[in-house]
C-alpha positions as CSV (number, residue, x, y, z in Angstrom):
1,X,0.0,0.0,0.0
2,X,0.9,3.4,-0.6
3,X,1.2,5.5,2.4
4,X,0.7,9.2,1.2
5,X,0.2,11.9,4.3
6,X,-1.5,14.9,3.7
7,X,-1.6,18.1,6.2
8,X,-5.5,18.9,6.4
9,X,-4.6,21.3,9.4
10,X,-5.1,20.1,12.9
11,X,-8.0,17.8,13.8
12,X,-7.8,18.0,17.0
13,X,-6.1,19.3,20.0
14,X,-6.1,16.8,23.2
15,X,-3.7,16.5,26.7
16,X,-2.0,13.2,26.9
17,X,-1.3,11.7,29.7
18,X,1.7,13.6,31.4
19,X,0.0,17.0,30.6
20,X,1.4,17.3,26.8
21,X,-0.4,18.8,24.0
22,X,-0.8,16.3,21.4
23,X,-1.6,17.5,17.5
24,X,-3.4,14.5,15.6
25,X,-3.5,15.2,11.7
26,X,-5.4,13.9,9.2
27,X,-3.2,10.6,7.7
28,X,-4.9,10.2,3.8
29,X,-4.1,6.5,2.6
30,X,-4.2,6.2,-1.3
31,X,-4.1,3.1,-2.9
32,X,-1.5,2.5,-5.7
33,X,-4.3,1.9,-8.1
34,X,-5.3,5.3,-8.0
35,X,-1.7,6.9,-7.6
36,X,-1.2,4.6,-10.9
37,X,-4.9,6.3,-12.7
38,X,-3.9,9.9,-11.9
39,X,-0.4,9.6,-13.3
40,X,-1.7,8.3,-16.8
41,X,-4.7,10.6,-16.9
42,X,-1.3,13.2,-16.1
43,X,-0.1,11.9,-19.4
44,X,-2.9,12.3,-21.2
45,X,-3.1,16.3,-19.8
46,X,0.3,16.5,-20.5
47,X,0.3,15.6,-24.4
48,X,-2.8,17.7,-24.8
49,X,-0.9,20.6,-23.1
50,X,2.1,20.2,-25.6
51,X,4.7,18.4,-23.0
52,X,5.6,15.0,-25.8
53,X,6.4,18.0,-28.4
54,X,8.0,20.3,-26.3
55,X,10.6,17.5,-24.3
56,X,10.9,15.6,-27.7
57,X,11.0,18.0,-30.6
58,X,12.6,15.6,-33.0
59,X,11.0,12.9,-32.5
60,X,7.5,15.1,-32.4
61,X,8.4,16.2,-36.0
62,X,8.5,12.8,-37.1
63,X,5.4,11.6,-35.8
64,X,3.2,14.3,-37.1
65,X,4.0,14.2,-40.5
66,X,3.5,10.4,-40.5
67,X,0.4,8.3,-40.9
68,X,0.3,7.1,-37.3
69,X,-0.5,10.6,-36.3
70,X,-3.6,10.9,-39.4
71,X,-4.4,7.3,-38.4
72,X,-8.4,9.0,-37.5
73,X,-7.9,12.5,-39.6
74,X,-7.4,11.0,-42.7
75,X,-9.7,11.5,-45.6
76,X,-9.8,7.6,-46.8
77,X,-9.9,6.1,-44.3
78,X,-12.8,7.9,-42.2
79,X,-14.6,7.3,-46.1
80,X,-13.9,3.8,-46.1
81,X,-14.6,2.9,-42.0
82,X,-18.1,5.0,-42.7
83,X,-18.9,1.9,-44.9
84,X,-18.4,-0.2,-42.4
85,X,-20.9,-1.9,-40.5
86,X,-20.3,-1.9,-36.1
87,X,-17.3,0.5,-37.2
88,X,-15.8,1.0,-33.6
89,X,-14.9,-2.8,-33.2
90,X,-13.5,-3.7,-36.6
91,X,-11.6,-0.8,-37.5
92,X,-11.6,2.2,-35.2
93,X,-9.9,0.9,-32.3
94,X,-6.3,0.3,-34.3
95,X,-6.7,3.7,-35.3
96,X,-7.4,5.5,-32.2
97,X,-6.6,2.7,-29.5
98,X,-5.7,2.8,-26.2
99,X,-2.3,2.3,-24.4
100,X,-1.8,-0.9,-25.8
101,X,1.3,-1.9,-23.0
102,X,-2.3,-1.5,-20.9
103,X,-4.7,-3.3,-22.8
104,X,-2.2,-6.1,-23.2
105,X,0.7,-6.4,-26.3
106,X,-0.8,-8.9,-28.9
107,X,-4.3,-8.2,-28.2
108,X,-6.8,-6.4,-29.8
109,X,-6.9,-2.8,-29.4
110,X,-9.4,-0.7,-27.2
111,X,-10.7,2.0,-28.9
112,X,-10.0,5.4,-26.8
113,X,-12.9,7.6,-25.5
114,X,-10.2,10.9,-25.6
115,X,-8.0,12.4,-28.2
116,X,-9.5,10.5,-30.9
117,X,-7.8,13.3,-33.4
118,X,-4.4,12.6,-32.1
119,X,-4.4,8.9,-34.0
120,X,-1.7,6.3,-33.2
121,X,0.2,8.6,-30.6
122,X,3.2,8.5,-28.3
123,X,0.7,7.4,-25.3
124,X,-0.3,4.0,-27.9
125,X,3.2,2.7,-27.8
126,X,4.8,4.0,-25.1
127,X,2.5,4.4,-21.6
128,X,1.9,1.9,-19.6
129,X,-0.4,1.5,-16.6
130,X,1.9,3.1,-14.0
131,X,2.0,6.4,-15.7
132,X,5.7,5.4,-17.1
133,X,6.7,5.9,-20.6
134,X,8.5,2.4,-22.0
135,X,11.3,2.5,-24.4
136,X,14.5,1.0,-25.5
137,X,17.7,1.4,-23.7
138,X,19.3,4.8,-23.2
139,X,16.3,6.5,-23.2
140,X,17.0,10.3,-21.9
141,X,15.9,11.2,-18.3
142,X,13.2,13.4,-18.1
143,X,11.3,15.3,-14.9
144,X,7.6,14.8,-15.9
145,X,7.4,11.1,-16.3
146,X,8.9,8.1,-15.2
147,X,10.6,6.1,-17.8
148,X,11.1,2.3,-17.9
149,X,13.5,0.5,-20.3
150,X,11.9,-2.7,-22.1
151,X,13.4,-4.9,-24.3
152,X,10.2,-5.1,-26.3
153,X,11.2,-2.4,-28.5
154,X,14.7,-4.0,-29.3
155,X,12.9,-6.6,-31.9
156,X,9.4,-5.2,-31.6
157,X,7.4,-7.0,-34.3
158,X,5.1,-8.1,-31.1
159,X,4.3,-5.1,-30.3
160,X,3.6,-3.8,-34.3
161,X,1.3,-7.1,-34.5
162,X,-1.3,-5.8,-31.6
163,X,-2.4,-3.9,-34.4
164,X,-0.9,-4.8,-37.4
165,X,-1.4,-8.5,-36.9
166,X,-5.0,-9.3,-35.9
167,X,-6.3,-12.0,-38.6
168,X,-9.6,-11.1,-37.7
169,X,-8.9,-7.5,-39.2
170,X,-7.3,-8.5,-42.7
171,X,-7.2,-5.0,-43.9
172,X,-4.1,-4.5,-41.5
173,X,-3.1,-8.1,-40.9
174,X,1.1,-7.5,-42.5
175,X,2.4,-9.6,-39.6
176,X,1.0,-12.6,-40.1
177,X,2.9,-13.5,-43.3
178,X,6.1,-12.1,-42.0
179,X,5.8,-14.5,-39.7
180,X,5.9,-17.5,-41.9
181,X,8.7,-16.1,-44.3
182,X,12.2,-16.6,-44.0
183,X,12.6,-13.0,-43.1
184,X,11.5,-13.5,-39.7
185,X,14.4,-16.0,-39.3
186,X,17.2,-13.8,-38.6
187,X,17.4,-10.1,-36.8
188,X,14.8,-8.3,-39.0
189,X,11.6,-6.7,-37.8
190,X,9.0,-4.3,-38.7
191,X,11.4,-1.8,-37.8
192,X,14.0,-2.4,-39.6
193,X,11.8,-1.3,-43.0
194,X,9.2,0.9,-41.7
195,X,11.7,3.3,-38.8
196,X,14.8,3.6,-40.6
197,X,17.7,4.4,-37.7
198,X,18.2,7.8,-37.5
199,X,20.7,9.7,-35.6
200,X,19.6,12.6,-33.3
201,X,18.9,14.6,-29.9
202,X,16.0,12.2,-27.9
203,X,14.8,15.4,-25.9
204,X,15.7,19.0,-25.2
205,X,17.4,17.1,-21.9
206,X,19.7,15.3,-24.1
207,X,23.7,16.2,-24.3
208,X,24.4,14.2,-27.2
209,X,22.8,12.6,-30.2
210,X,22.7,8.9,-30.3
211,X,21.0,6.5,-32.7
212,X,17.4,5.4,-32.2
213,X,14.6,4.7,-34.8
214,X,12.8,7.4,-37.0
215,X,9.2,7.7,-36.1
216,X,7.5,7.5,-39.4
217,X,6.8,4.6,-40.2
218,X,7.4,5.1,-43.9
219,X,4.9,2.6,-45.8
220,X,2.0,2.6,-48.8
221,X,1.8,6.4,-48.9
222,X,5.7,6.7,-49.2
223,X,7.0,6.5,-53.2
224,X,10.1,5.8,-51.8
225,X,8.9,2.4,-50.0
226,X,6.8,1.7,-52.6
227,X,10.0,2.0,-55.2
228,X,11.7,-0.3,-53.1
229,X,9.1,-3.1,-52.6
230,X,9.5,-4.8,-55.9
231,X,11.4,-5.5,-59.1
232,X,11.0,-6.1,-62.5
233,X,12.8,-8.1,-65.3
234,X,11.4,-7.9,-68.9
235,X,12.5,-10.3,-71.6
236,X,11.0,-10.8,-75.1
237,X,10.4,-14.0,-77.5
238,X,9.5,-14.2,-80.7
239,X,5.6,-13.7,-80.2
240,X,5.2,-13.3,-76.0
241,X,6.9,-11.7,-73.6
242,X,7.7,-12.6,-69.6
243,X,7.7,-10.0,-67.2
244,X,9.1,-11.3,-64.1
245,X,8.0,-9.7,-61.1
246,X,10.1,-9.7,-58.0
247,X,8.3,-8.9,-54.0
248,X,11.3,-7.4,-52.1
249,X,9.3,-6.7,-48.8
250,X,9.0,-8.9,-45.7
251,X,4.8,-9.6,-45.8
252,X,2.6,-10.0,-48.4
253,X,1.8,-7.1,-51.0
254,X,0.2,-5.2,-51.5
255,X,-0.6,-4.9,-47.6
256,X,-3.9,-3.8,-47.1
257,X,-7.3,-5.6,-48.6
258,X,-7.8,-2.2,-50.7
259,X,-4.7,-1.7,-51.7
260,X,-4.4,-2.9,-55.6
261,X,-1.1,-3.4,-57.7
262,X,-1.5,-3.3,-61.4
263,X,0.9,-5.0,-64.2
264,X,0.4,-3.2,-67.1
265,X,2.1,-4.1,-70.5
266,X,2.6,-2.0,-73.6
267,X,3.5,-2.0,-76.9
268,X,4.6,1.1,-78.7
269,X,5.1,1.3,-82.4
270,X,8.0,3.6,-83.4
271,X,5.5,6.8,-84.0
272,X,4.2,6.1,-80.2
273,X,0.8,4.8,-81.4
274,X,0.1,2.3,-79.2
275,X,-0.6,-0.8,-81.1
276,X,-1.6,-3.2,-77.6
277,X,-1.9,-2.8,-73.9
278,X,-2.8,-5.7,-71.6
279,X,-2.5,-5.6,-67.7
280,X,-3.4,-7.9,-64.5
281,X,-5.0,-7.0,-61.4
282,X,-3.0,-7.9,-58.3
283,X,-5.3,-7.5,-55.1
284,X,-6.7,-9.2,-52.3
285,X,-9.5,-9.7,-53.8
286,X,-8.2,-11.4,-56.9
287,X,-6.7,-13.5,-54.5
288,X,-3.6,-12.9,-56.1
289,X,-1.6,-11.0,-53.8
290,X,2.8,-11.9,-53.8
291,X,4.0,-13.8,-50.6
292,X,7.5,-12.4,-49.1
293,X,10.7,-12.4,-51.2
294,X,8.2,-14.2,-54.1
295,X,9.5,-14.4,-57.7
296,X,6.3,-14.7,-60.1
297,X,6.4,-14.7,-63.8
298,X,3.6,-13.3,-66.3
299,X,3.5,-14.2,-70.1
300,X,2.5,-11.9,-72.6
301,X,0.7,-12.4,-76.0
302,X,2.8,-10.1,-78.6
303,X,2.7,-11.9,-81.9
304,X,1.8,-8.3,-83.2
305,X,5.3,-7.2,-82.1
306,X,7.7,-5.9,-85.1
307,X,11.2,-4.4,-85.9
308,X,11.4,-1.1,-83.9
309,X,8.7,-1.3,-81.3
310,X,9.1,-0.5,-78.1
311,X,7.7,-3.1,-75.0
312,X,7.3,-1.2,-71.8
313,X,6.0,-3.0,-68.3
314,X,5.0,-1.0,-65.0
315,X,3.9,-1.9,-62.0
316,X,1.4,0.6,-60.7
317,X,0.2,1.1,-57.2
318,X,-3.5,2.1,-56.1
319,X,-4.4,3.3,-52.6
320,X,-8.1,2.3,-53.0
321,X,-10.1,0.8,-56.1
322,X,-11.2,5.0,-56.3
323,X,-7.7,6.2,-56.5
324,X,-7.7,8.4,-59.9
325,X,-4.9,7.9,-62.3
326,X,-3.4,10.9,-61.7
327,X,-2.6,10.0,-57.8
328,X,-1.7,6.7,-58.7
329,X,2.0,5.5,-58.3
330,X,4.8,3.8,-60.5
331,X,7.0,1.6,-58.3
332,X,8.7,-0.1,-61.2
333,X,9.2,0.4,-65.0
334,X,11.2,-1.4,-67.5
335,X,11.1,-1.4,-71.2
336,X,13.1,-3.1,-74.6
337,X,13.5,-1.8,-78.3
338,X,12.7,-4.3,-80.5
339,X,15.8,-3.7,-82.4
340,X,15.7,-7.3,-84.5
341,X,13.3,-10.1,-84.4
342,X,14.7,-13.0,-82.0
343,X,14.6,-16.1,-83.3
């Protein structure tokens, strides 16, 4: 129990027994529990009033330009959880969830009845039930909350799979088939794609920049990650050509049920009229999507081919079924000159 004494003022006055004057005060006990409740309500308070940004400006700058922080704000994805039927238990709670080190690592998010705006926040990863902010080793010193180091965050696919993970919510569900590749094998985690190491100041406490991870989390909306998540190889026979498409990531793409990856194949006469254009549909719901580190070939009809065409394949990335061709991205793109018939 935690003994905690507050001075009320004198409650009484009394003579003891040899003629002294006795002062009894008012002794408050306050269980832990409650000790516990204040100090994360405290956190709370304190990254309303500005405290995470102001202590960790860095990381802060990080985290608000990233998609954790729009995880509620953002445009698609309050369009696509309004379609949704019982909303708040299949798709709102990963994107404004509780303290998940207090609603248990690995299990499925609680949605939050506070700060719904703020998305995927420091408080989601980081607080847990004692008011203490977790984090790897070295973390700086700080006078507004306790902090407590735990190895979780050295390989912390765990904790990316309470939300990133569930089977029961496919639409996020990346974890699963990094955990039956050969990438989860060695030292790799989530982290090791998605926060890039990054060498700066912790907080404005901090004497000297050390390496940590970047808080962004880079992923589908990055062209960057998306540039880097597959390959492709282009080789023409007389009549057909193979595209040979290459998954460089650790879980299955594209990630997310909505998310759709198109294979489109043209072929260019010399003038740029396009004589033939033919593409598949790579999705979830095609039931097509690549496994990890997956090598998949695709055959082309081009018996219309000739001397001095041009054979161009891209690999094209869509958001949502909606996304408009204009805000659509290339990830890969490789072409061949039909200089000679092969033979």
């Amino acid at each position: 129990m935690n003994l905690k004494v507050v001075r009320r003022g004198i409650a009484s006055l009394t003579f003891g027994m040899f003629g002294c004057l006795l002062i009894v005060l008012t002794v408050n006990f306050t269980p832990r529990a409650e000790d516990n409740a204040h100090r994360v309500t405290e956190a709370y308070q304190g990254f309303q009033n500005g405290k995470c940004q102001s202590c960790h400006p860095a990381i802060w700058r990080e985290w608000e330009d990233s998609m954790h922080a729009k995880a509620w704000v953002d445009e698609i994805y309050q369009a696509a959880a309004q379609q949704v039927p019982d909303r708040e238990t299949k798709c709102d709670q990963c994107h404004a969830p509780q303290p998940i080190l207090i609603t248990g690592v690995g299990e499925m998010p609680k949605l939050r009845d506070r700060q719904r705006e703020a998305g995927v926040s420091c408080l989601v990863c980081h607080l847990d039930a004692n008011g203490a902010m977790n984090g790897p080793a070295a973390s700086a010193e700080t006078y507004f909350h306790a902090n407590v180091t735990n190895p979780i965050y050295t390989e912390p696919t765990t904790l990316c799979g309470t939300c990133h993970g569930q089977q029961s919510v496919p639409e996020h569900d990346q974890v699963s088939s990094f955990l039956n590749s050969e990438f989860d094998d060695g030292n790799t985690s989530c982290a090791m794609c998605h926060m890039p190491v990054v060498k700066r100041l912790q907080s404005t406490t901090s004497h000297e920049s050390i390496k940590g991870r970047k808080h962004t989390w880079r992923g589908s909306r990055s062209v960057t990650q998306l540039r880097r998540a597959a390959t492709l190889q282009l080789e023409y026979k007389t009549g057909q050509v193979d595209v040979k498409l290459r998954s460089r990531t650790g879980h299955i793409l594209p990630g997310g049920m909505l998310r759709t990856i198109m294979l489109e194949v043209t072929l260019l006469a010399p003038d740029s009229i396009e004589r033939q254009k033919q593409h598949i549909s790579i999705s979830a719901e095609n039931e097509n999507r690549l496994l990890p580190n997956e090598d998949r070939t695709y055959t082309f009809d081009m018996a219309s081919a000739a001397t001095g065409d041009t054979i161009s394949a891209r690999l094209i990335y869509q958001l949502t079924p909606d996304t408009p061709e204009s805000k659509r991205i290339l990830m890969a793109e490789k072409t061949h000159v039909l200089l000679s018939q092969a033979r």
